[in-house]
N, C-alpha and C positions, 0 to 999 in steps of 0.2 A: 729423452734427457731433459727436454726444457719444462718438463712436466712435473720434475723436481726442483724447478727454479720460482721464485714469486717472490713481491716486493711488494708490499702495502703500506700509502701512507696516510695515517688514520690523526685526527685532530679530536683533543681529549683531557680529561686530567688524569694524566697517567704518571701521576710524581707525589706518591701521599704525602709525601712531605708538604707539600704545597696542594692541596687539593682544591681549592677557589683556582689553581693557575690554569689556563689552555697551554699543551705543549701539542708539539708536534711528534709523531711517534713515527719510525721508519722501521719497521720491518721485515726482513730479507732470507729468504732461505736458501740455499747452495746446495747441490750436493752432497751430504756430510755435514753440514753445519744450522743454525740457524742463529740469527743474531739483531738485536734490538738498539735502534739508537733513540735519543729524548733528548728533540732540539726545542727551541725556542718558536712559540705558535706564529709566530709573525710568518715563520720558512713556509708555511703550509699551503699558501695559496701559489707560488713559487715551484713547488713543486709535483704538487700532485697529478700534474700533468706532464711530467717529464719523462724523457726515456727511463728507465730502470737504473741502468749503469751510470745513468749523471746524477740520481737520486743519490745511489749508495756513496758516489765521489763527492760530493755535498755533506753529507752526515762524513762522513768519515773525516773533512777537512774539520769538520767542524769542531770534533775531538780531538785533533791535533791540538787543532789552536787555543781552543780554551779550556784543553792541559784536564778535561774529564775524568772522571775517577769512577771507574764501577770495580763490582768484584772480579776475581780472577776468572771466573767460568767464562763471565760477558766478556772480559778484555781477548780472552783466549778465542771464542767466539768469532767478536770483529775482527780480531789479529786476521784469520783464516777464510773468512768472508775475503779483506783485503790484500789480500797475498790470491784467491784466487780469482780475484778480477785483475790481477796485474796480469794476466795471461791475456793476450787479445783474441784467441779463438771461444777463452773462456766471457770473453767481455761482450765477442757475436754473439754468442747461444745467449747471453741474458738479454743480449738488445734481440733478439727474436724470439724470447719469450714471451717479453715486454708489446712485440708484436701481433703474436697470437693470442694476447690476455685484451687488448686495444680490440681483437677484430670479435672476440669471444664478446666483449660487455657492448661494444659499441656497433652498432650499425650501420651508421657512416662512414666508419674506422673502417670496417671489414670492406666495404664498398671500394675504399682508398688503398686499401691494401694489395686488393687483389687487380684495380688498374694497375697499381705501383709494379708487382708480380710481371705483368701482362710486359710493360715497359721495359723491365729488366732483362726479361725475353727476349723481346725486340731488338735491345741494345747489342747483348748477347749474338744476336742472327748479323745483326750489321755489321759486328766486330770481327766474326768469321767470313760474312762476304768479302769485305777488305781486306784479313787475312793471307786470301787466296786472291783478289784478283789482280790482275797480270800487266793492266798497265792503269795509269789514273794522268785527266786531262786538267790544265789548268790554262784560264783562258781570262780573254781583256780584252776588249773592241779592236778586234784589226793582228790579233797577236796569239799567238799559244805556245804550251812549252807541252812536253810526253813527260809523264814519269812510270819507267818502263824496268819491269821483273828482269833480272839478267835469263835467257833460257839454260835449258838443261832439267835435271830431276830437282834438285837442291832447289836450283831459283834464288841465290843466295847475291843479295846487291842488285839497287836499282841507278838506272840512266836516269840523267835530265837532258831530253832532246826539244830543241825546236820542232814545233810542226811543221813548218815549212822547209824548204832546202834550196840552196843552191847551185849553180852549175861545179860547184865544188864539194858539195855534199850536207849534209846536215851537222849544225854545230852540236856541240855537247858541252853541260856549263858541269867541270868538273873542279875537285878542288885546287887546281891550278888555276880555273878561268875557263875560258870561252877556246874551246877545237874542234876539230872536226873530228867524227868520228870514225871517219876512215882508216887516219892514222894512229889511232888508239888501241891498246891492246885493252884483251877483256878486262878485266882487274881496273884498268884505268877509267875504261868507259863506265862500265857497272861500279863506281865507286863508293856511293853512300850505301850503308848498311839496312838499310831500314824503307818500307814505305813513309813511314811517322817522319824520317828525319828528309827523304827527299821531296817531298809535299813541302815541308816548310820550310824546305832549301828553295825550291821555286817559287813559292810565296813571293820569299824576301829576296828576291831578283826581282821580279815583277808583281807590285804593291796593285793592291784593291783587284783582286784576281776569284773566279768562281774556277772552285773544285770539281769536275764530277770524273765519276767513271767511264772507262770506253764503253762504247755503244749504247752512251745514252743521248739522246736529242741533243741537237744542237743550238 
């Protein structure tokens, strides 16, 4: 599909009217459509380097505002261009057209692309690691707190535990405060929803703090 997408912006005199003028010409094609803006030469060095989808939002503000007049084929044209970039799955495929056109001409692009690719990955792998894993440490010279999966199949709510304990047992900083977790029912102790929000419920109990996960070095 992105294969019928493309955006060129070409610097020219493309306004017989005015043939001594340099304009800047945007050219776009969709799916279904294809549609022509003629902006002012100055937008050109502005833009020719931009993503795709901020191109087309650029020309297109620019016929708002300065109330442009073509014939009805072109207004029908842009109308349809701008109606299907209001979609944001449709506004990804142009921004990774725009990608694949960046990695096609360019050599360095392509180079950057496919580290960027590699990262996305990466980010991806890390974000399922943590996903699933079952407890995450957070710690401070002389001090630590657990942030601990409820068990069961679900795994649904996490503890905030001291590492340490007492001859009275381990506290738990729940949304009431600081207990012990002996006297706590499950629901009480496993009370935040989330790893995302128990990590920076401990945080912000204990400031300038490193994150890692169990069984990593200490």
């Amino acid at each position: 599909m992105t294969d019928s997408i493309l955006v060129r912006v070409l610097l020219g005199a493309f306004d017989y009217m005015h043939p001594s003028e340099q304009h800047t010409q945007v050219v776009v094609q969709i799916p279904g459509a294809r549609a022509s803006y003629l902006l002012p030469g100055g937008l050109f060095d502005g833009l020719k380097g931009r993503a795709w989808p901020e191109v087309v939002d650029v020309a297109h503000e620019h016929y708002v505002q300065s109330w442009a007049v073509g014939d009805r084929v072109s207004e029908t044209a842009r109308a349809a261009v701008h109606e299907w970039l209001r979609e944001d799955a449709n506004r990804d495929e142009m921004y990774a057209a725009w990608e694949q056109d960046q990695a096609r001409r360019y050599p360095v692009a392509r180079k950057l692309l496919k580290e960027n690719e590699q990262l996305r990955a990466r980010v991806a792998e890390l974000e399922a690691l943590a996903g699933s894993a079952t407890e995450f440490r957070v710690w401070e010279p002389g001090y630590g707190l657990c942030v601990r999966r409820a068990p069961g199949a679900d795994g649904s709510g996490f503890a905030i535990l001291e590492a340490r304990s007492s001859d009275k047992g381990r506290r738990a900083w729940t949304a009431t405060g600081w207990q012990y977790s002996a006297v706590l029912a499950g629901e009480e102790l496993f009370c935040w929803p989330d790893a995302q929000t128990a990590v920076a419920e401990a945080r912000r109990i204990m400031p300038g703090t490193e994150v890692r996960e169990a069984g990593e070095g200490s």
